[in-house]
Structures are given as C-alpha cells and as structure tokens.
C-alpha positions, 0 to 999 in steps of 0.5 A: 500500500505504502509502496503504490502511494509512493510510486503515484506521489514520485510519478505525480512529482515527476510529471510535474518536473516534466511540464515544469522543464518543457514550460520553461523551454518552450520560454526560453525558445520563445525568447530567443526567437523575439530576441533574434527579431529584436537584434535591429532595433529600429529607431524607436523600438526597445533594444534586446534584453541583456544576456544574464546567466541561468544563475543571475536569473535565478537568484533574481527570482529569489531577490523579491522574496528574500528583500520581504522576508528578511529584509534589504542588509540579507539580501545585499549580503547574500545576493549582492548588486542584482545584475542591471545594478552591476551593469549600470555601475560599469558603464561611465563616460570615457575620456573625452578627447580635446575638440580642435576648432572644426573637424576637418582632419580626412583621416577621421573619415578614412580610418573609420568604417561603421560596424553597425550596417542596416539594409536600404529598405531599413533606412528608408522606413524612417527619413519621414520620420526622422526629417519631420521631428528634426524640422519641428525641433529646429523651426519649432512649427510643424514642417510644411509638407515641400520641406517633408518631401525635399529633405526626405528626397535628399535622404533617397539620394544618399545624403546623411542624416548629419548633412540633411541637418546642417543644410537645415540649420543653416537655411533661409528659416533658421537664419532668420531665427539666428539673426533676431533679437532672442537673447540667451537665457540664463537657464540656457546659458547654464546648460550649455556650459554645464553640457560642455563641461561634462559631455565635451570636455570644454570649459566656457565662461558666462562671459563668453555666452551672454548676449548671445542670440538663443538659436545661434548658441543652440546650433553651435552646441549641436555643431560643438557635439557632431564633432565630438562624435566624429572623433568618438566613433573610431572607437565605437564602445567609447561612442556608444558610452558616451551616449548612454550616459548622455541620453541617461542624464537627459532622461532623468533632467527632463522627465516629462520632456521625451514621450517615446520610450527610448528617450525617457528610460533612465537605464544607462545599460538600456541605451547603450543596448540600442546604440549597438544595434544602430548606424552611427548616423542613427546615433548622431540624430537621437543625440542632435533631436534630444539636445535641440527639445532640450535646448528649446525647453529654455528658449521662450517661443513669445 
C-alpha cells in the first residue's frame, strides 16, 4: 500500500518536473526567437534584453522574496548588486578627447568604417520620420509638407542624416531665427556650459555666452557635439558610452520632456543596448533631436 502511494506521489512529482522543464523551454525558445527579431532595433523600438546567466536569473527570482522576508542588509549580503545594478555601475563616460576648432582632419573619415550596417529598405522606413521631428525641433512649427518631401528626397539620394541637418540649420528659416533679437537665457546659458563641461570636455565662461542670440548658441552646441562624435566613433564602445550616459542624464533632467520610450528610460545599460544595434548616423540624430527639445525647453517661443 505504502509502496503504490509512493510510486503515484514520485510519478505525480515527476510529471510535474516534466511540464515544469518543457514550460520553461518552450520560454526560453520563445525568447530567443523575439530576441533574434529584436537584434535591429529600429529607431524607436526597445533594444534586446541583456544576456544574464541561468544563475543571475535565478537568484533574481529569489531577490523579491528574500528583500520581504528578511529584509534589504540579507539580501545585499547574500545576493549582492542584482545584475542591471552591476551593469549600470560599469558603464561611465570615457575620456573625452580635446575638440580642435572644426573637424576637418580626412583621416577621421578614412580610418573609420561603421560596424553597425542596416539594409536600404531599413533606412528608408524612417527619413519621414526622422526629417519631420528634426524640422519641428529646429523651426519649432510643424514642417510644411515641400520641406517633408525635399529633405526626405535628399535622404533617397544618399545624403546623411548629419548633412540633411546642417543644410537645415543653416537655411533661409533658421537664419532668420539666428539673426533676431532672442537673447540667451540664463537657464540656457547654464546648460550649455554645464553640457560642455561634462559631455565635451570644454570649459566656457558666462562671459563668453551672454548676449548671445538663443538659436545661434543652440546650433553651435549641436555643431560643438557632431564633432565630438566624429572623433568618438573610431572607437565605437567609447561612442556608444558616451551616449548612454548622455541620453541617461537627459532622461532623468527632463522627465516629462521625451514621450517615446527610448528617450525617457533612465537605464544607462538600456541605451547603450540600442546604440549597438544602430548606424552611427542613427546615433548622431537621437543625440542632435534630444539636445535641440532640450535646448528649446529654455528658449521662450513669445
């Protein structure tokens, strides 16, 4: 009698452990397939999950448990920093290079070869939207549709995002907004030289920035940083953190500012995950269009 109980209750145990096993396989495939889907991440996308081990997995199960039952001083000294937390920790900003006055060495261009490649279809499913959202941030007015389909036009010929944006920060529209009398405000004022402090390594005065027309300061921060970038791509994880960093700030500066979910996530590893599915050029415009809607936040449209 005890013998047949306790063959039912080992065999119940062993199916359960069977469709335990096979439940949790058939997850893991499943992952995997939508993280094969998610290995180019298109622009306004979540990047892929990062990779932990079986054993992180886990003991990060068990971490919610063990913080209820036996407290935060328990679960920090048996489950130490869970593995974002590691992560987030190690990623920092490299060291940033000293800027000459403009960018014009070829030897950037010629050493550099971009290990991130998207098809043509790829891109192509983005200029609208990427063209519309630079139009609206530099002209701060929704684009006529002319300008939608001229400088969409320019990117199926083969122009580069960075040069569709400084054909429009230099046309007829944004020298006037350079040339009226917009005075830089002080919140803007201190951005900027907190923003060259930190993220390029240049130290300005007040002195140098006061009375300086708002759009024109803007531009010349964004101009300041594409080449930066330039410089920063030939090592792509210096590029790459150097962006996490940045577009981590950004987010927790301006929590209600970004509405997509690539702009608004605080976690530096988050961004860093997109940045290695991206072009370089992807790179530079999500940088150019974040610091513009920043920069505009302290520029008063009346």
């Amino acid at each position: 009698m005890n013998k047949n109980f306790m063959k039912k209750i080992i065999k119940k145990i062993f199916i359960f452990v069977f469709i335990y096993v096979l439940a949790y396989s058939i997850h893991l495939f499943a992952q995997s397939q939508t993280d094969k889907t998610q290995v180019k991440n298109l622009e306004t996308s979540s990047p892929p999950a990062p990779a932990f081990s079986w054993k992180e997995r886990y003991k990060e199960r068990l971490r919610p448990y063990v913080l209820k039952f036996f407290g935060k001083d328990i679960e920090a000294k048996y489950l130490g920093p869970s593995p974002t937390e590691k992560l987030e920790s190690s990623i920092l900003l490299p060291s940033i290079p000293t800027i000459e006055k403009e960018t014009t060495s070829v030897k950037i261009y010629e050493e550099y070869l971009d290990t991130v490649q998207w098809t043509i279809e790829e891109e192509q499913r983005y200029y609208k939207t990427f063209v519309r959202e630079l139009l609206t941030a530099i002209r701060r007015s929704e684009p006529t549709v002319e300008d939608l389909e001229k400088y969409t036009t320019l990117l199926f010929q083969g122009a580069r995002r960075e040069g569709v944006y400084r054909l429009i920060s230099l046309d007829d529209i944004a020298q006037t907004m350079e040339s009226n009398d917009k005075v830089a405000t002080q919140p803007l004022v201190e951005f900027v030289l907190f923003f060259h402090k930190k993220y390029l390594n240049i130290s300005l005065k007040q002195e140098q920035l006061r009375g300086m027309n708002a759009y024109q300061l803007r531009r010349l921060t964004v101009d300041k940083t594409l080449d930066l970038i330039e410089v920063l791509k030939i090592n792509r994880k210096d590029l790459e953190d150097w962006y996490s960093v940045l577009s981590s700030d950004f987010s927790v500066m301006e929590p209600t500012l970004f509405k997509n979910i690539l702009r608004k996530n605080k976690e530096k590893s988050y961004h860093r995950r997109w940045a290695k599915s991206v072009p370089v050029q992807h790179i530079q415009s999500e940088v150019v269009i974040k610091l513009l809607l920043i920069m505009n936040v302290k520029i008063p449209q009346t």
